[in-house]
C-alpha positions in Angstrom: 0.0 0.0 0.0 1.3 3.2 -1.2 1.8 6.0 1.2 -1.0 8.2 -0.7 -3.1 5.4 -0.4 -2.6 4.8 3.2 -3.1 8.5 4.1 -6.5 8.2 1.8 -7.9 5.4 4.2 -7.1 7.4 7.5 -9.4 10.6 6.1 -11.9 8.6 4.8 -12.3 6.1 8.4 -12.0 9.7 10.0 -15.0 10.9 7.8 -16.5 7.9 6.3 -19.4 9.5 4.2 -16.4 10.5 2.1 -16.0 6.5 1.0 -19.8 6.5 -0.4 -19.1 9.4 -2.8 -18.0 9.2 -6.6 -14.3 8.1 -7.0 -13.3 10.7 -9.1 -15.1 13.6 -6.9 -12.7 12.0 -4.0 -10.2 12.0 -6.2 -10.1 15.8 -7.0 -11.0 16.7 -3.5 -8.0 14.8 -1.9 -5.7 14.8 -5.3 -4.4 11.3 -6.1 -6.1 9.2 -9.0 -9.3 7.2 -8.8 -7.3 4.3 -8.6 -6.1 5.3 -5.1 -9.4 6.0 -4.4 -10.5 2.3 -5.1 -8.2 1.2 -3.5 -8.6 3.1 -0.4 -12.2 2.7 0.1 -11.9 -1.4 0.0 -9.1 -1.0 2.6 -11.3 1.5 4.4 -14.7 -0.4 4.5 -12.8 -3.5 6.0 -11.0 -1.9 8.6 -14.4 -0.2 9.6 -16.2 -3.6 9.1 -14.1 -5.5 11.5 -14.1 -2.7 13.9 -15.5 -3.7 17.8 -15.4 -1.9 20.9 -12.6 -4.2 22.3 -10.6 -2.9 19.1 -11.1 0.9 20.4 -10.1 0.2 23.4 -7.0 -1.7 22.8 -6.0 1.1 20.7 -6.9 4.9 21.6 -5.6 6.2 18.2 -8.1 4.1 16.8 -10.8 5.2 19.1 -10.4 9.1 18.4 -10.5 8.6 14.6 -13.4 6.7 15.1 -15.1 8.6 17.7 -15.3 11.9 15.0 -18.3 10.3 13.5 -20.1 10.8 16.5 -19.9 14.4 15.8 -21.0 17.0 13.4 -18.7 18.2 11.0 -18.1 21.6 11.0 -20.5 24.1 9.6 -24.2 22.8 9.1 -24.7 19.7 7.6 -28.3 19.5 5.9 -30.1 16.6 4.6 -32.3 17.8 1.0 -35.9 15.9 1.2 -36.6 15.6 -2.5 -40.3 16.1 -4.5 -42.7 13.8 -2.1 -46.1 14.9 -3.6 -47.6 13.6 -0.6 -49.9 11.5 -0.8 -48.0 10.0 -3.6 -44.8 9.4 -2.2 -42.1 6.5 -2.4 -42.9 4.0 0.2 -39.7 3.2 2.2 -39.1 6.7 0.8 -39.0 8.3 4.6 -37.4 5.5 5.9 -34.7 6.3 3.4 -34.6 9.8 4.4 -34.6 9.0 8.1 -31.4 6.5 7.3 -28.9 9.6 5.7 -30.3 12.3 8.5 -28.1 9.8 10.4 -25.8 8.7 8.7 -24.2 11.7 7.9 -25.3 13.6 11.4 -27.0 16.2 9.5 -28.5 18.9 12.0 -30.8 20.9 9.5 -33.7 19.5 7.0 -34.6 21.1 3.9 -37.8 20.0 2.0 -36.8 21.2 -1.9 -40.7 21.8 -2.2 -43.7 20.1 -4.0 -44.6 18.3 0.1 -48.0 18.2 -1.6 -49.3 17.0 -5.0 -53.1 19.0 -4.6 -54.0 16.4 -7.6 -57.4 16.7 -6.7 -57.4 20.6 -7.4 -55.1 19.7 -10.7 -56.0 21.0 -14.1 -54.8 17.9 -15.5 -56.8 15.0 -16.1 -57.7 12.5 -13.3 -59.0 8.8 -12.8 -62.5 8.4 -12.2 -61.7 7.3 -8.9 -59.7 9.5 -7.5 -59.9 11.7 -3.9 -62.1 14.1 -3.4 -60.2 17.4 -2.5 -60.9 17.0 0.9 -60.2 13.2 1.2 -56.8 13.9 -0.4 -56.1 17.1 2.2 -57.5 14.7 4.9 -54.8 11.5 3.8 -52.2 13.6 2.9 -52.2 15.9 6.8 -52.1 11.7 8.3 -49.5 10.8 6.0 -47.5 13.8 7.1 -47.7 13.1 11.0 -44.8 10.7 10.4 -42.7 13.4 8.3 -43.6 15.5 11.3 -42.6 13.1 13.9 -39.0 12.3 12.0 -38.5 15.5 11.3 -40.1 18.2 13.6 -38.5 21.1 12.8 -38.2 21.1 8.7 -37.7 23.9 6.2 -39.9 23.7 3.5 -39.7 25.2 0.0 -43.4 26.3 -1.1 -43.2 24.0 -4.6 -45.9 25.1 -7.4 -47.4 22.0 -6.7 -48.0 23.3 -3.2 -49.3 27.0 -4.4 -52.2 25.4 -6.5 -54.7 26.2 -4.0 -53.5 29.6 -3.2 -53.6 30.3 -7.3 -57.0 28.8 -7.8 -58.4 30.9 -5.0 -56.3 34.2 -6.6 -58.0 33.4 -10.1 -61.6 34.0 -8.4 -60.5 36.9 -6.3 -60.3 35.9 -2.9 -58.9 37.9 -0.3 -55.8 36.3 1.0 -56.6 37.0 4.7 -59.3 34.2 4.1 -56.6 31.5 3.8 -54.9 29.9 6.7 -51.2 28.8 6.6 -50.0 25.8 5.5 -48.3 24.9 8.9 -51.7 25.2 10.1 -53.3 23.7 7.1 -51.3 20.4 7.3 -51.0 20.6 11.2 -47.3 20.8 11.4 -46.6 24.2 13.7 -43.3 23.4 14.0 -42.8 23.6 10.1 -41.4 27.0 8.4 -42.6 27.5 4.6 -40.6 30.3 2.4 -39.7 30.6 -1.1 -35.7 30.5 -0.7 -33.6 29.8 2.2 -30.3 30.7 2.2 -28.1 28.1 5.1 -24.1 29.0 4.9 -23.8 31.1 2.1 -25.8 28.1 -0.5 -29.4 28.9 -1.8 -32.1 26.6 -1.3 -35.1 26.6 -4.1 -37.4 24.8 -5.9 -36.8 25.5 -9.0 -40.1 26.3 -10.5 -39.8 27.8 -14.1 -36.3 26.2 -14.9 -36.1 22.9 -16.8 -33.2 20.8 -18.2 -30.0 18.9 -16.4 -28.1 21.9 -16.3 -31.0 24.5 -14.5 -29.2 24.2 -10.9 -25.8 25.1 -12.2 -27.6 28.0 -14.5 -29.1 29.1 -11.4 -25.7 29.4 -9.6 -24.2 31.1 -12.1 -26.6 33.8 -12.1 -26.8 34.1 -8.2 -22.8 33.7 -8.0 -23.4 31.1 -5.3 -24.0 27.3 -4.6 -27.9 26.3 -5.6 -30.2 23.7 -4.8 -33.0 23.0 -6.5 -35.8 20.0 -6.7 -38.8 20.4 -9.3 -36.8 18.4 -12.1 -38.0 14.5 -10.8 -36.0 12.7 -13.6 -32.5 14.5 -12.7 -30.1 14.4 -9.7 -26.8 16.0 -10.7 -23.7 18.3 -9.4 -22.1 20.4 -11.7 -18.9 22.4 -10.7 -17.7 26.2 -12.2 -14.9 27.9 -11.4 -14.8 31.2 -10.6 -12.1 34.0 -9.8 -11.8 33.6 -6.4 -14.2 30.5 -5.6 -15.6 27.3 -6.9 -20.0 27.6 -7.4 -22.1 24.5 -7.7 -25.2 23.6 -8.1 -27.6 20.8 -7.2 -30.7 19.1 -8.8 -31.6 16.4 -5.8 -34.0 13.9 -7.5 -37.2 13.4 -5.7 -39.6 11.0 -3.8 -42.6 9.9 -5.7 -44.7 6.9 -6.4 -44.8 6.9 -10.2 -47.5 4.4 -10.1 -49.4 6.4 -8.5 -52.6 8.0 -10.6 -51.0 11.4 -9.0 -48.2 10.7 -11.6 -50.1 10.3 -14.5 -49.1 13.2 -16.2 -46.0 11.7 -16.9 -46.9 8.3 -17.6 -45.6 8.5 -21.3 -42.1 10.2 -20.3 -39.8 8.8 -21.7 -37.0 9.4 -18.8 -38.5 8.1 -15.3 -38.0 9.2 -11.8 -35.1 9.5 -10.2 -35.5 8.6 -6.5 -32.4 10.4 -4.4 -32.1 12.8 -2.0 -29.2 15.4 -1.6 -26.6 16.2 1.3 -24.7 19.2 2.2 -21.5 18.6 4.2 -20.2 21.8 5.2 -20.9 23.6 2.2 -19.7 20.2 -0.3 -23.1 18.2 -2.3 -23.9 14.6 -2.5 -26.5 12.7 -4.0 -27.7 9.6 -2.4 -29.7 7.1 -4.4 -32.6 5.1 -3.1 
């Protein structure tokens, strides 16, 4: 084992999200070939694997490396819910969520927008047996009591999914003061809903009104900053540009939704399908974690 190699595995047991990530992202981060990186992560992923307390405790090197993962890293480490559409989410799809909060000790939640579908109030065509708008509102505010259990204090993005209510009512004129919130709405008090957030410096939006692989980084570009965006269900990408005087990215993060569900029907004849992911952001650096 090289000595670039060996140096590789200490940082990535030290920080072991790092071995989950794409070999040639590593490889620029830390650079030394994708090779190494291979490499590396095999020898990394054993010693973890065949880690046990009486290891730690024979050897208190060992034991500090390994006790960093029981903290955050530095700066705010945020997990990015994709597209749920509630009530036509992923099954297994919060459970998956729930998995990477902890995993990679993430301290803030982001919801990229789109929480609801509001089919019932769609202008596209339904099924015949479909929910009524309030049977849909009525399973959608119990299938969020375990969002809002796993994740009481989230920051959503208000998706143009979620605004179709809000527009219908604007269309026929009625005073806003007449409409509650949707933290109340969907009984979630706990729950903030904006248009942008903006956590370290990185811009957090939904994307409506931008289309194509490349809208994220188009989106950075114009704001000068780091982006993340949901909206686009069949693309989860990073891509990079360099600046001056920094390095921008920007984020599409996949989403969360049943396609088989008649709430999906719209794009039934797509050609591209779904992408189920959601996105992390490690002090400031993206990932994309597949279902």
């Amino acid at each position: 084992m090289s000595k670039k190699v060996e140096l590789l595995v200490e940082k990535m047991i030290a920080t072991p999200y790092v071995i989950e990530m794409g070999k040639n992202k590593v490889a620029r981060w830390f650079e030394c070939s994708p090779v190494d990186v291979i490499e590396a992560r095999m020898i990394a992923r054993k010693l973890l694997s065949n880690t046990n307390n009486d290891e730690v405790k024979q050897s208190p090197q060992r034991a500090q490396a390994i006790n960093i993962t029981s903290s955050p890293i530095t700066g705010k480490n945020v997990l990015v819910i994709g597209d749920t559409h509630v009530p036509y989410e992923k099954k297994g799809y919060l459970e998956f969520c729930i998995e990477q909060y902890n995993k990679f000790n993430c301290d803030t939640v982001v919801h990229i927008g789109d929480l609801m579908d509001s089919h019932a109030t769609s202008r596209h065509p339904s099924v015949s047996d479909a929910y009524s708008p309030g049977d849909e509102l009525t399973n959608s505010i119990l299938k969020l009591k375990k969002w809002y259990e796993a994740f009481p204090n989230m920051k959503v993005l208000i998706g143009n999914h979620d605004i179709r209510v809000h527009k219908i009512s604007s269309d026929n004129h009625i005073a806003s003061k007449w409409l509650k919130g949707y933290a109340e709405v969907l009984e979630v008090p706990n729950w903030t809903f904006e248009d942008h957030y903006n956590i370290n410096g990185t811009t957090y939006v939904h994307g409506t009104g931008t289309s194509g692989v490349t809208a994220a980084y188009r989106r950075a570009l114009n704001a000068g900053q780091n982006v993340v965006m949901g909206h686009l269900h069949t693309d989860a990408s990073i891509l990079y540009h360099k600046l001056e005087q920094k390095t921008i990215w920007g984020m599409i993060v996949g989403c969360g939704v049943d396609e088989k569900s008649y709430g999906m029907n719209y794009a039934v004849n797509a050609p591209r399908k779904s992408i189920i992911s959601c996105g992390i952001v490690l002090d400031n650096q993206p990932l994309i974690v597949v279902m």
